[in-house]
Structure formats: structure tokens, C-alpha cells
C-alpha positions in Angstrom: -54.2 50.5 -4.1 -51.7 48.1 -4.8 -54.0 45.2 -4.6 -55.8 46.6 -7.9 -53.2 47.0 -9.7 -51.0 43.8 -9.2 -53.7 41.6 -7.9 -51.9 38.5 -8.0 -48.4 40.2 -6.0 -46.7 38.9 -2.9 -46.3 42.0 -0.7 -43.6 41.6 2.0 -44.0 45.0 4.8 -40.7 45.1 7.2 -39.4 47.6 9.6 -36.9 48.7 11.7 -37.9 49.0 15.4 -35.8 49.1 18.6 -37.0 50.5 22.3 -36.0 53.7 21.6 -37.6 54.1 18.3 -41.0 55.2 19.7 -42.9 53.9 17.0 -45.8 55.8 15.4 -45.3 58.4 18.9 -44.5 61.9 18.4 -40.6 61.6 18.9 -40.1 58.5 16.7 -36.6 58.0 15.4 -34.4 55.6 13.9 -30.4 55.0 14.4 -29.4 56.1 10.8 -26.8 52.9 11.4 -29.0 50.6 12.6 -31.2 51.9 9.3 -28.5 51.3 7.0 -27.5 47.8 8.6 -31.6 46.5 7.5 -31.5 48.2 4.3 -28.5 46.3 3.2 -30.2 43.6 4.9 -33.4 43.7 3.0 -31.5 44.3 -0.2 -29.5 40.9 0.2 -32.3 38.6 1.5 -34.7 39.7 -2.3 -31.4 39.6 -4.3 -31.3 35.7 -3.0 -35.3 35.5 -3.0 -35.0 37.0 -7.1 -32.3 34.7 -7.5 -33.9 31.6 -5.8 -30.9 30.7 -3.8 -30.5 30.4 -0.1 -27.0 31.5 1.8 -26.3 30.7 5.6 -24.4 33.2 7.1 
């Protein structure tokens, strides 16, 4: 449990969901560019977070 182990961390959980995902149903799916698009996302916005700086975009 991560909780244990880092009990003082600030977890952030995201997804990616549209209409057609189906989330957590027995066809779920993802567009693989949609996918990519909140990856990069994600990676940007805790770059800035790590680096303490804010961009507008």
C-alpha cells in the first residue's frame, strides 16, 4: 500500500475517459491518440509542478 510506504506523499489519480470508452464495462477502450495526447499532457503539467512554475497556454 502506497500509503505505508510514503505516508506523507501527495497522490494525484487521472484518467482518460470519453463516451465511447465504456469505462470499467466489458468492451472498454481508449483512442490510442486521444491516450497519447493526456500522457504528454500529464507529463508537462508535473514537469511544471517539479519545477514550480506555471505556463498559460
Amino acid at each position: 500500500d502506497l500509503l505505508d510506504v510514503y505516508p506523507d506523499a501527495q497522490i494525484l489519480v487521472t484518467g482518460v475517459e470519453d463516451p465511447d470508452s465504456r469505462a470499467h464495462g466489458a468492451n472498454e477502450s481508449v483512442h490510442v491518440g486521444e491516450f497519447e495526447k493526456v500522457v504528454l499532457a500529464e507529463a508537462l503539467l508535473l514537469d511544471s509542478l517539479a519545477r514550480g512554475t506555471s505556463q498559460a497556454t
